[in-house]
C-alpha positions in Angstrom: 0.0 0.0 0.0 3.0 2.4 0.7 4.4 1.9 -2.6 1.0 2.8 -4.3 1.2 6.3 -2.2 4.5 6.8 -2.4 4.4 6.3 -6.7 1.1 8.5 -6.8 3.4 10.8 -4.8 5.8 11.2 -7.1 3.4 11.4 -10.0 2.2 14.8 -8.3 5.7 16.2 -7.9 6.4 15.5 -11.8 3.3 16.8 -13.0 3.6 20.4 -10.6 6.9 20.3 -11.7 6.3 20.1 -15.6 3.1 22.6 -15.5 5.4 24.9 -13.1 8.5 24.9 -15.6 6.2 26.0 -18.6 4.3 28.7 -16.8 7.8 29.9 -15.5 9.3 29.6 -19.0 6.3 31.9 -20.3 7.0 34.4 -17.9 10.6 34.9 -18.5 10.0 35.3 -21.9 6.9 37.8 -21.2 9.0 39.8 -19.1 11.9 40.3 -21.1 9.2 41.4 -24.0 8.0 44.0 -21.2 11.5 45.4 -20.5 11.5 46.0 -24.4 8.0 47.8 -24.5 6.8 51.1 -23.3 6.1 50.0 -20.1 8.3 51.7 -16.9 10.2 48.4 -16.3 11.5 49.9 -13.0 8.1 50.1 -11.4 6.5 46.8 -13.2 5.1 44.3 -10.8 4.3 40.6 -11.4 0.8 40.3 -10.6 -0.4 36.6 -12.1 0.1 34.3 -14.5 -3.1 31.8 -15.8 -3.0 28.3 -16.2 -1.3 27.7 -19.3 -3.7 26.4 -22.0 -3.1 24.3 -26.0 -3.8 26.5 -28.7 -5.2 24.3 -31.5 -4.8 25.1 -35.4 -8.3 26.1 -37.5 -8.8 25.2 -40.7 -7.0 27.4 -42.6 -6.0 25.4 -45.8 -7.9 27.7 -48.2 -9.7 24.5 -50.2 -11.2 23.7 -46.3 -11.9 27.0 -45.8 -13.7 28.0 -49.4 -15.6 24.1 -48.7 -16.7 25.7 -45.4 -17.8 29.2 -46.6 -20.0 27.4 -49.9 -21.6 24.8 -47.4 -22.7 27.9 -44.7 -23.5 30.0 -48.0 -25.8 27.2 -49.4 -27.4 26.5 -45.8 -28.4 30.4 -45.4 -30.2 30.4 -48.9 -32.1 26.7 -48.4 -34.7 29.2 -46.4 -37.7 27.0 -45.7 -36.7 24.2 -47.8 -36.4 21.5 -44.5 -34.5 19.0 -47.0 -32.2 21.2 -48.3 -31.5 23.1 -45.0 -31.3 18.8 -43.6 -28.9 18.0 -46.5 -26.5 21.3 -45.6 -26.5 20.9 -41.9 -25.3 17.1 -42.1 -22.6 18.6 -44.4 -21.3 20.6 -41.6 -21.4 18.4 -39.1 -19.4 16.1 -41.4 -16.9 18.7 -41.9 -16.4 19.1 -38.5 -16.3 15.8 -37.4 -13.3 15.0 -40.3 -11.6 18.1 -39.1 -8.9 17.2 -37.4 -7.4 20.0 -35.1 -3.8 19.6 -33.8 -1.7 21.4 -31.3 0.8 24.0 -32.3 0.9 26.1 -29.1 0.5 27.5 -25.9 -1.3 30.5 -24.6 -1.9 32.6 -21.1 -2.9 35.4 -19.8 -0.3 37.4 -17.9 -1.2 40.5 -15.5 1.1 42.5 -14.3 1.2 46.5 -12.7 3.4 49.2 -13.4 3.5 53.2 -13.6 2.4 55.2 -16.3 4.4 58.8 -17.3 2.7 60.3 -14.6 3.1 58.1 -11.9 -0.2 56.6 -11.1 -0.1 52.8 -10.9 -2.4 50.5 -13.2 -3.0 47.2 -13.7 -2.8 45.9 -16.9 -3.8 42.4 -18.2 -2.3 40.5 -21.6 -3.0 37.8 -23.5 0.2 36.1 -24.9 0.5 32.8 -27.5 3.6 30.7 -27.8 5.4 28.3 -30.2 5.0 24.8 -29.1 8.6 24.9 -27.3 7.6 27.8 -25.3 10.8 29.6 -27.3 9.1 32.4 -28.2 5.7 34.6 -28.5 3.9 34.1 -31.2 1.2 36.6 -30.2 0.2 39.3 -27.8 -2.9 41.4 -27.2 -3.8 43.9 -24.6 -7.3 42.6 -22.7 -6.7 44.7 -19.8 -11.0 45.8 -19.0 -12.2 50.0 -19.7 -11.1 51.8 -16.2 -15.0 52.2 -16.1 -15.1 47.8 -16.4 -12.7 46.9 -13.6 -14.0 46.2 -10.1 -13.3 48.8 -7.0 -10.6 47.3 -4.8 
């Protein structure tokens, strides 16, 4: 019975460790994009980083895409034809069930606070993308909330 505890143990360890070292690895690289921004790097603050999540491919290949765009196309204009609109839909789902989606990243949100020119503190919140390897951002957008949006602390 110890063993069994003792190897379930260890499984715990390995997977904190593996989810810690990729979180850890995203935040090196975010902050050494934030020294290299506009941001006052002296005041910047780690606030939180989320649980780092797989970013999946779309369909992109344009022959998917144009399939795609014809079948929603045709299943707009069946209007209250029920076999045609029957025949469209049962395309689609088809088309998504063959649609094979595959891994080809990472992503997180990062939040972090700092001073702006005038020296009143803000919080800002990011939403960052990686490569697979976690080598290097693929993507970044500012989702920080409107000052009117953000809860009263």
């Amino acid at each position: 019975m110890s063993n069994v505890k003792y190897c379930a143990l260890l499984a715990l360890v390995v997977i904190t460790t593996a989810c810690s070292s990729q979180s850890d690895k995203a935040r090196s690289l975010i902050e050494k994009d934030l020294k290299n921004s506009s941001i006052k790097w002296l005041s910047y603050q780690f606030v939180e980083i989320s649980k780092m999540d797989t970013l999946y491919s779309a369909p992109t290949d344009e022959k998917q895409f144009a399939r795609w765009c014809n079948i929603k196309d045709s299943l707009d204009n069946a209007g209250d034809n029920p076999s045609e609109e029957q025949k469209y839909t049962q395309l689609i789902m088809n088309f998504e069930r063959n649609y094979k989606k595959r891994p080809i990243g990472w992503t997180c949100n990062f939040k972090f606070s700092s001073e702006n020119k005038y020296g009143a503190r803000y919080t800002s919140t990011y939403y960052y993308s990686f490569d697979k390897d976690i080598a290097k951002i693929t993507n970044q957008a500012d989702i920080t909330p409107p000052a009117d949006k953000q809860p009263n602390i």
